[in-house]
N, C-alpha and C positions, 0 to 999 in steps of 0.2 A: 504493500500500500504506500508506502514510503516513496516513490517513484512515478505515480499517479500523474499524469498530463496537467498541467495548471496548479500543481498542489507548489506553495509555497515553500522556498529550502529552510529547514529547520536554523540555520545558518546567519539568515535576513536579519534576525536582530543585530548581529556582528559588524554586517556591511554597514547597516544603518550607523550602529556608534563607532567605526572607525570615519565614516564619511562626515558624522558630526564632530568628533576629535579635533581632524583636519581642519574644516571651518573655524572650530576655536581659535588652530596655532595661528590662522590665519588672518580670524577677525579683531584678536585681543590686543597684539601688540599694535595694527593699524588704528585702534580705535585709540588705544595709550596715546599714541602719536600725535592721536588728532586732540584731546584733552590738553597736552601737555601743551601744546601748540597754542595755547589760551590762556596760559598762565605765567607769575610772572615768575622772576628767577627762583624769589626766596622761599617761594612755596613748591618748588620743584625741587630743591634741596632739602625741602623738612619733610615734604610728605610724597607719597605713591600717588601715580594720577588718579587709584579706584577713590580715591579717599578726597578727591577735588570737590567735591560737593558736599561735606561737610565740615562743620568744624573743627579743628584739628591743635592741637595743643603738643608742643614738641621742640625741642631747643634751637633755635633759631643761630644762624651764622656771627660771627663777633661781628661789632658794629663798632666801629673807632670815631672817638666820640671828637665831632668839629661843629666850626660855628665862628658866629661875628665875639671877640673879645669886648664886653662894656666894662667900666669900674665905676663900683656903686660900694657906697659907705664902706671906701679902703679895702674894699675887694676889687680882683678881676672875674667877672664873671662870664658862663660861656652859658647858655641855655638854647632849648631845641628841642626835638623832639627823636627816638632809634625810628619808627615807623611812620613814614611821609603815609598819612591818609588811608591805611591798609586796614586800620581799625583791629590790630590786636590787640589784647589785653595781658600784663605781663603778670606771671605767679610767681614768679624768683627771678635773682638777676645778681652778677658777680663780677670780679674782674680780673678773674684768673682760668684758665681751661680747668684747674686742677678743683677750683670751686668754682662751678657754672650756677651756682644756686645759693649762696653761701650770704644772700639779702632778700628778704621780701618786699615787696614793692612799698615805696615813703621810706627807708631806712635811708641812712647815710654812713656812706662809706670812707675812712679816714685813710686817706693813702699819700705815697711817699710827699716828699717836699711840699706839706703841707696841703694837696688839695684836697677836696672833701667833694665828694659826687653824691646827688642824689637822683633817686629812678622811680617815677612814679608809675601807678599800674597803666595809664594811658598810654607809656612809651617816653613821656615828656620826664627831660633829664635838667639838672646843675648843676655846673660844674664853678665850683668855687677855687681861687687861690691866692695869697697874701702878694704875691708877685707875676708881674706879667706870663702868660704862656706862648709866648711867641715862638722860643726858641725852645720848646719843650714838645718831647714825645707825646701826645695825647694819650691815655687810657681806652681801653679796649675795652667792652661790654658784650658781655654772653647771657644771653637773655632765655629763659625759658618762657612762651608764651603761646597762649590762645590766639589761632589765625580764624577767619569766616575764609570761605571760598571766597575767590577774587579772579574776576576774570579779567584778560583785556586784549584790544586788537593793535595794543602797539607793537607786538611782534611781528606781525605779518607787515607793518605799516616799517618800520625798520628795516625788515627784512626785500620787502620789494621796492622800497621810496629812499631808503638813507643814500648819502653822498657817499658815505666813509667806503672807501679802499678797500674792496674785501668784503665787506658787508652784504652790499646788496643785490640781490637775485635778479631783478627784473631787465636788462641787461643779457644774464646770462640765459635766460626764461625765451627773452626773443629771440636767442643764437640758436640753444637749441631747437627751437619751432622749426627756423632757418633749415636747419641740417635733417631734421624728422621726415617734412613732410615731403621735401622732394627725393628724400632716399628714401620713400616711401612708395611714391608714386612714380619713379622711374625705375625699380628692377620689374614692380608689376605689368606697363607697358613690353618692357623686353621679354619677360619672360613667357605671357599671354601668346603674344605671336610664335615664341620659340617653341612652348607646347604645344600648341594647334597642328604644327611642323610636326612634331614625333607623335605626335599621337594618329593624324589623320592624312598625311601626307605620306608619296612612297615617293622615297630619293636612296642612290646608294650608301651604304654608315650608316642607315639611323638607327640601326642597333647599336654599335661600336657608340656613337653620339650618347645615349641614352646612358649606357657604360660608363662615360666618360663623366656624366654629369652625375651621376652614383656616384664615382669614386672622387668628384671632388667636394664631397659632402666632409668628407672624412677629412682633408689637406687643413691642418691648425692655421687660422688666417695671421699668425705671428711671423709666421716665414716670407710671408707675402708682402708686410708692411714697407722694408727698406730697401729692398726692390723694386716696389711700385711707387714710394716716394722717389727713388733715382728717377725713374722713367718719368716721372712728373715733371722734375727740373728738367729734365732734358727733352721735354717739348715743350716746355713754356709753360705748363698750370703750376706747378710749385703747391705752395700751402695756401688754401681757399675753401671756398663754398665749395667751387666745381670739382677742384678737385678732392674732398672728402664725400659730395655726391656718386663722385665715381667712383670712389673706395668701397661704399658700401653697396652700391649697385652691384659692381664686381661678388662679394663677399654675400650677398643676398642670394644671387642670380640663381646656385645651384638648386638650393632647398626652393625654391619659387619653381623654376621650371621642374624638379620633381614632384613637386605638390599638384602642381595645376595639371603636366603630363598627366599621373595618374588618375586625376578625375574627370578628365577630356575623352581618355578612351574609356570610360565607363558608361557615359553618354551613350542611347540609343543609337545604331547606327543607322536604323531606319529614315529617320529625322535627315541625317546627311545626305543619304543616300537620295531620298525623296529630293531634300531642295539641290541635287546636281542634276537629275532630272528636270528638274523645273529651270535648269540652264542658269542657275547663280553658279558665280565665280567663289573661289576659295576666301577672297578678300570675304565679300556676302555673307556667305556660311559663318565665316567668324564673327564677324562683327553684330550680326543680323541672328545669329540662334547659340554660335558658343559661348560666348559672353555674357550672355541673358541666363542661362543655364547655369553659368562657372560660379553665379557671385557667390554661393559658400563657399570654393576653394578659393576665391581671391579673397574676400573678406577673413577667413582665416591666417592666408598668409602674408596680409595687410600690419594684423595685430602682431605677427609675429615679427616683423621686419619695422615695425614702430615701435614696437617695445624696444626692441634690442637696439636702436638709433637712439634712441629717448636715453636709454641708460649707459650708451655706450663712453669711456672714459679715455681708453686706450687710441682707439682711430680718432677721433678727437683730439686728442694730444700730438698723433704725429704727423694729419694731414690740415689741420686749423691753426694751431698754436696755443699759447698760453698768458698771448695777453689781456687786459681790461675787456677789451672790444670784439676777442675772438672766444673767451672762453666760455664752457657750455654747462648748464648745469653741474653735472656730476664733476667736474673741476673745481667748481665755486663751493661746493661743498666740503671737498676736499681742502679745501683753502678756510673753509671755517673751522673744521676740524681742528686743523693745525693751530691759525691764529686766535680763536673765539674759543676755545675747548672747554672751557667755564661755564660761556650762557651757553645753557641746555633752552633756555626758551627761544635763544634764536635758532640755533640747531632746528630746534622739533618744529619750528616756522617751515624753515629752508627747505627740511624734509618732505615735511607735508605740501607745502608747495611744488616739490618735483614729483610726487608720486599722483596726483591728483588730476594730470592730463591722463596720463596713463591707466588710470582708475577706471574716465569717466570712456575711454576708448576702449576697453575690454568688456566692460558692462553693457556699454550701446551696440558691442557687435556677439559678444560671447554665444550668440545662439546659434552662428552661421561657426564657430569653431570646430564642434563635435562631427557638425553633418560634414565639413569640411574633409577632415584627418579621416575621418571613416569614408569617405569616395573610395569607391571600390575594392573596398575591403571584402564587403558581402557582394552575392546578387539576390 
């Protein structure tokens, strides 16, 4: 009975929660991503993004205490506030790592050459001393304190608007559009026609052809880089647009024309057959019934060849370059990496910013993917 036509595999719960597993690894850290991307540093530092929406209570980073010097009744005094406007509320507070808590909040603290600090629960501090502090170390303040969620869009406004050197994305946002969409739209032109060739056409090679584009599936496109930059100089494109279009064209073209190949001769050949009868030309047939037909293996191999452009770093580096005005996302990121490694809130801006064409281009086509990769799998 176990074997029964239509009976359910004992099994199905399995597929079910590894297929939901998966979603998680998949939906949890992009969802982090997109939280953290809202917040500001010092709440990225104290707490986990699941915990961004409520309020949270947990030692907060030292805050070195600065400000305009006044002097009032034979003091110099410095007052302010640790938290511009954040609205936390402080439960201990200290001036040493070794005591991050070793005051509650209104107490006053006596420390070296005389000055005396105090820390109220709002955050608002004073710092008292019998002689100017000009030429004086400031005291440091480790606060333990109640945060409210806080959100805000100055991260993304920084990160795609700042002038600063390194900072800003929008820039590198527009380069890579630049370099995506026509290395996108140009191996699928060449390769369209090139299939239609082996699939539907008799010339002598198109096996040996067919062969050839199989076994360049395989060829690491690393070998090909400083070769085909030589060739580059030595006809005049150098490092450009055109020539990293043509890089990736190149480096596309194989997996394209075996994708589309294989689901071109899958195609009824009745349909063919019928409209050469009917005295259309090979141009005709393509343009007029394969193409109409093809769009899940081109919209598959669409996504695939704009993802891989979108996040590419490597052919970007050696046929664009590396300055201001040529670099491409995943560069600029790389460059905040380095420079910025501290704000986590600009990071998880940048981030989200570069994952989120990409996102919204897999989701608007992912249906034409499956039926795509499966062309002619079955009949």
């Amino acid at each position: 009975m176990d074997n029964i036509a239509g009976k359910k595999s004992a099994l199905q719960w399995a597929v079910h929660l590894s297929v939901g597993l998966l979603v998680l690894l998949w939906v949890l850290p992009t969802l982090g991503l997109l939280v953290s991307s809202f917040r500001t540093g010092d709440q990225i530092s104290s707490s986990g993004w699941w915990q961004a929406f409520s309020t949270q209570e947990a030692q907060q980073p030292a805050i070195r205490i600065s400000g305009t010097e006044v002097q009032r009744d034979g003091l110099f005094v410095i007052e302010g506030r640790l938290f511009a406007g954040s609205g936390a509320e402080v439960s201990a507070w200290g001036t040493s790592s070794r005591e991050p808590e070793a005051y509650e909040p209104g107490q006053t603290a006596d420390l070296p050459d005389g000055l005396r600090l105090t820390v109220q629960g709002d955050g608002a501090f004073s710092l008292t001393s019998p002689v100017t502090t000009a030429d004086m170390r400031l005291p440091r303040v480790f606060t333990t304190a109640s945060t409210p969620p806080e959100f805000t869009l100055d991260n993304y406004s920084n990160v795609i608007f700042s002038p600063m050197a390194g900072q800003s994305i929008g820039q590198a946002f527009l380069n890579t559009l630049t370099v995506a969409i026509p290395a996108t739209i140009i191996p699928i032109l060449v390769a369209a026609f090139a299939a239609y060739a082996l699939a539907w056409m008799d010339f002598p090679g198109r096996a040996l052809l067919v062969a050839f584009v199989v076994g360049l599936l395989v060829v690491p496109l690393q070998l090909a880089l400083i070769p085909l930059l030589n060739m580059h100089n030595a006809i005049g494109i150098g490092k450009g647009y055109l020539g990293i279009w043509l890089a990736h064209t190149g480096f596309g073209l194989p997996l394209a024309v075996y994708l589309l190949r294989n689901y071109m001769v899958g195609l009824p050949r009745d349909i063919i057959e019928n409209a050469k009868v009917d005295g259309a030309t090979d141009f005709q047939i393509f343009v007029k019934i394969i193409l109409p037909l093809s769009f899940p293996a081109l919209a598959s191999f669409a996504i695939f060849q704009f993802l891989w452009t979108w996040n590419d770093l490597l052919v970007a580096l050696v046929f664009l370059g590396t300055g201001n005005d040529q670099q491409v996302l995943t560069g600029n990121l790389v460059n905040l990496m380095g420079s910025r490694g501290g704000d986590w809130e600009i990071l998880s801006a940048s981030a989200f910013v570069s994952i989120a064409v990409p996102l919204l281009v897999f989701f608007s086509m992912q249906r034409f993917l499956v039926r795509g990769l499966l062309a002619g799998s079955v009949k």
